[in-house]
C-alpha positions in Angstrom: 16.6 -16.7 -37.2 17.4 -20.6 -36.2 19.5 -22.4 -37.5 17.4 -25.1 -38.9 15.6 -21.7 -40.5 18.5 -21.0 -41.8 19.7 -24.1 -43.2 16.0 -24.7 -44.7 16.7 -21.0 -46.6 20.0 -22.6 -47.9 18.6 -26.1 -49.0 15.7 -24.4 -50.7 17.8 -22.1 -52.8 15.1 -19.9 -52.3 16.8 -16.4 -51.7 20.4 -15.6 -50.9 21.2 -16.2 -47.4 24.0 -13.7 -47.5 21.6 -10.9 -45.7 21.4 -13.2 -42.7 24.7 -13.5 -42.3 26.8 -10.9 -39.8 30.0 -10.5 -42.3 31.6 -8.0 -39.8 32.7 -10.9 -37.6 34.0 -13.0 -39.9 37.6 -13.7 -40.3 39.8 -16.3 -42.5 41.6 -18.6 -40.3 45.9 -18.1 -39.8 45.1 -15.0 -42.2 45.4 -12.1 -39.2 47.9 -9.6 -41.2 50.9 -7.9 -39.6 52.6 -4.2 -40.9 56.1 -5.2 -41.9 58.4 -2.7 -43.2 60.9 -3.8 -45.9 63.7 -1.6 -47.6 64.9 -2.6 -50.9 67.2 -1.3 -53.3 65.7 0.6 -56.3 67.0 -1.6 -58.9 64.8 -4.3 -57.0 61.9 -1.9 -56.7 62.0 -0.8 -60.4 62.2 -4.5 -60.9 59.3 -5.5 -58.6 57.3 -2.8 -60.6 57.7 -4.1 -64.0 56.7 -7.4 -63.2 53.5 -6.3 -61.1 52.8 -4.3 -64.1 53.1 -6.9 -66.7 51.3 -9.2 -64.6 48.5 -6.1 -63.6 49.1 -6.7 -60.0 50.3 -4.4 -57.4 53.8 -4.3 -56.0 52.7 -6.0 -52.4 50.6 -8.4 -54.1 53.1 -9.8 -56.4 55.8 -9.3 -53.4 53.6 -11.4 -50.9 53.0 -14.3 -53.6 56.3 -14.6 -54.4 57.1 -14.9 -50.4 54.6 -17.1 -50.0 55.9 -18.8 -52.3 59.0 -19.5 -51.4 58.1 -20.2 -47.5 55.8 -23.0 -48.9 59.0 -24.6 -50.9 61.1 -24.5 -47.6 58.5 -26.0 -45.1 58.7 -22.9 -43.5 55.0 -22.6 -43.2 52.9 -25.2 -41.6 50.0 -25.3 -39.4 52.1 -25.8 -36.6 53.0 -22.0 -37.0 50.3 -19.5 -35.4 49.9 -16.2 -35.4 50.8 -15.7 -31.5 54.3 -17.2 -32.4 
């Protein structure tokens, strides 16, 4: 399909577009994900736990907001930083 097909399809709001689109290639910029492994203590564990419960989140979910978190309050991540550093 062209582009100005494509765009026509999207202006029209005929049908969704999402069917043209090739969602296997995409990727979300400065997102590429790296294994880490962490040890904790099992106090902080248990404690992780709890509060991903309470809040009905995982454990790396609520451990990856909080981190994110925190690098965000320190200027520690800015788009100066890329994933080949």
């Amino acid at each position: 399909m062209k582009a100005k097909d494509f765009d026509k399809k999207f202006d029209d709001n005929k049908s969704d577009i999402v069917g043209d689109l090739d969602l296997s290639a995409i990727r979300r910029p400065n997102q590429k994900q790296r294994r880490v492994n962490v040890d904790f203590p099992t106090w902080m564990v248990e404690s992780l736990d709890k509060e991903a419960s309470r809040l009905g989140v995982t454990r790396q979910s609520i451990i990856k907001v909080w981190l994110a978190e925190r690098l965000e309050q320190s200027g520690s991540n800015n788009s100066k930083h890329s994933d080949a550093a």
